[in-house]
N, C-alpha and C positions, 0 to 999 in steps of 0.2 A: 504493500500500500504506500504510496507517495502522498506526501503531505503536501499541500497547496497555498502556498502561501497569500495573503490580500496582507490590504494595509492593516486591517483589522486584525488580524493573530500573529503580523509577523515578528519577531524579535526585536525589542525596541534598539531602534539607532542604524538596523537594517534596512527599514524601508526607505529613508532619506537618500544613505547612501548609496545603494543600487540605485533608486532614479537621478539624481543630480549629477555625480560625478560617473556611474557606468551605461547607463543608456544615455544621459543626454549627446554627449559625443559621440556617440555610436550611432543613434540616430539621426543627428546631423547628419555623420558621415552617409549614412543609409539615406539618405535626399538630394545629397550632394552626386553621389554616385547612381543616383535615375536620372538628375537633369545630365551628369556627364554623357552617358547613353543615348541621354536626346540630342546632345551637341553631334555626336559623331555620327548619328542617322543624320544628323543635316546635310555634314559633309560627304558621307557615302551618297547619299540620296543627288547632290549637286554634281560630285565626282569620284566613284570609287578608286580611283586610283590617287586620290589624297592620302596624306597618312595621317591617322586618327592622333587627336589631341591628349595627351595621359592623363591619368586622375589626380594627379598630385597638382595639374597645372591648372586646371578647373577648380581646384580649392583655393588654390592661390589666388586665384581670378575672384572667388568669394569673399578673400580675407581682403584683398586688395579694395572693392566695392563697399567692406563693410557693411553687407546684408541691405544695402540699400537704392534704391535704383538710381542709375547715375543721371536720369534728365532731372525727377523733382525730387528727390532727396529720402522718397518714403520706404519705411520699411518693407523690405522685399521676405514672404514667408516661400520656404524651401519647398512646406508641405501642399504648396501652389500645384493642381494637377496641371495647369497649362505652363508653356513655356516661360521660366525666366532669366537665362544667359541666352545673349544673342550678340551677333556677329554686329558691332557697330557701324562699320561700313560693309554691307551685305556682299554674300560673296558674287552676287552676279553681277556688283557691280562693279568687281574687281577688289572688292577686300579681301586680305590678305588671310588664310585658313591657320590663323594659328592665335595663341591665349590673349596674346596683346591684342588682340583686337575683339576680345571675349569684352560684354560688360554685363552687370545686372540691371533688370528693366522692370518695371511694375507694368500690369495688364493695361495700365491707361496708354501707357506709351510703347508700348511692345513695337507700334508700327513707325515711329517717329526714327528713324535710324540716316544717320550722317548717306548725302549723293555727293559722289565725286566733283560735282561742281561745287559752289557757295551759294549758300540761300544766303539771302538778302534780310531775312528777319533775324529768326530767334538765332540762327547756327552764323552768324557773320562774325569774323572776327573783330571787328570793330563793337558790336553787340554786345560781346563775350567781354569784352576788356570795361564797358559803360556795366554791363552785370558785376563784374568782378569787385569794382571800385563804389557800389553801391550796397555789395554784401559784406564789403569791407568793414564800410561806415557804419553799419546796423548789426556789423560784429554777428553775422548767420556763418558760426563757421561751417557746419555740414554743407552750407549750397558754395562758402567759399573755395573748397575742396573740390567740390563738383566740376563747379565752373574753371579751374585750373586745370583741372583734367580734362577737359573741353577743348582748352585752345590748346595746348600743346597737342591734343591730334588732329586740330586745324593747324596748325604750327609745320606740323611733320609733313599732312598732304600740299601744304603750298611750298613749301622747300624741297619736296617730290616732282614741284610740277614749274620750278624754275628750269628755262632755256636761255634766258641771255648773258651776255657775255659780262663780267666786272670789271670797272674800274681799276686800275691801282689804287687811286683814292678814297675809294670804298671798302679796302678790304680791312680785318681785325687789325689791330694792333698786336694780339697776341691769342693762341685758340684758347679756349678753358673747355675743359669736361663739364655738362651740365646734367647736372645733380635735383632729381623732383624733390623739391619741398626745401630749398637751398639759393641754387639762380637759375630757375627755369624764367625766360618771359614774365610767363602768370607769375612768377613768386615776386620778380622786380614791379608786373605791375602793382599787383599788392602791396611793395615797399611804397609805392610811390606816393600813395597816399598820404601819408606823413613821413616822405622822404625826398622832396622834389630832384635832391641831385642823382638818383638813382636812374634817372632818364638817360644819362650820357651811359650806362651801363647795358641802358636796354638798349640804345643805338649800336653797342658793340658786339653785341647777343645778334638783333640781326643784320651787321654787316658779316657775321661770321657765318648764320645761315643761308645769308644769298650767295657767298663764296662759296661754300663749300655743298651746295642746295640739297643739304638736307640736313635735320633736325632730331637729334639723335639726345634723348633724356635716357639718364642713368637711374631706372628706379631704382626703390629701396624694398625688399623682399619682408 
């Protein structure tokens, strides 16, 4: 005969335990690893001859989002039966089939997803920098996070999509490695706020991406 345990008979300081610290992480992971599944039928389903995304990169892609969708900042739940990692710039329209380009989305905006061109509204970089400098002010750090993570992949496709030739006069002074949440763009523009001379730094930021046309941030894991 096996004893069955409920909250009600089981050994006290045992029930806590087993739920909080041994099924909650387990069950994350057990959510995490359905939507992983659903990422890689996207990409078998677009192109089998891709190769499948691993699971450890799909957590990180969670850890990284912070559970929360990257347009308006809301709690994204795992136990979502419909999709919530999606390919920011979609793959048919040429995004790229791998984690960095994974984000988390909530059902409202599931379809709002970056086109190779520039929208002229909400996704313009000029938008994104007038947003940044306004969630500065009102100190919303979740949407300030957001919105930096915004234009840096606006940042990366327009330094993707430079063909003219440089100046001498326009090039760095010297290259720097840029470092998310350090001197990316977004983080100088965010200095800028209450730092006006941090302008000549962002000018150096991108005379260094139109030389070298492209835009390469060094996350932090």
């Amino acid at each position: 005969m096996h004893l069955r345990y409920t909250k009600r008979n089981m050994p006290k300081g045992v029930y806590n335990r087993t739920s909080t610290m041994g099924q909650g992480p387990q069950r994350k992971a057990s959510h995490i690893r359905k939507h992983f599944h659903k990422v890689n039928d996207k990409l078998r389903t677009f192109d089998p001859k891709l190769p499948v995304i691993v699971f450890s990169e799909v957590e990180k892609v969670y850890k990284r989002c912070k559970a929360r969708c990257q347009i308006c900042g809301t709690a994204v739940f795992l136990e979502n039966a419909g999709d919530v990692f999606h390919f920011y710039v979609p793959l048919e329209n040429g995004g790229p089939a791998k984690a960095s380009n994974l984000i988390l989305m909530c059902s409202a905006h599931s379809t709002v997803k970056k086109r190779p061109q520039d929208v002229v509204d909400i996704n313009s970089f000029a938008d994104l920098c007038e947003q940044l400098i306004i969630a500065v002010q009102n100190k919303q750090t979740e949407r300030i996070s957001i919105i930096k993570r915004m234009m840096n992949w606006t940042l990366e496709d327009i330094a993707a999509t430079m063909r003219y030739e440089v100046f001498d006069d326009w090039r760095p002074d010297k290259v720097e490695l840029v470092y998310e949440g350090r001197n990316t763009i977004p983080d100088l523009v965010e200095k800028l706020v209450e730092v006006p001379e941090v302008k000549e730094e962002i000018t150096e930021q991108v005379k260094q991406l139109t030389t070298a046309k492209k835009y390469k941030v060094l996350r932090h894991e």
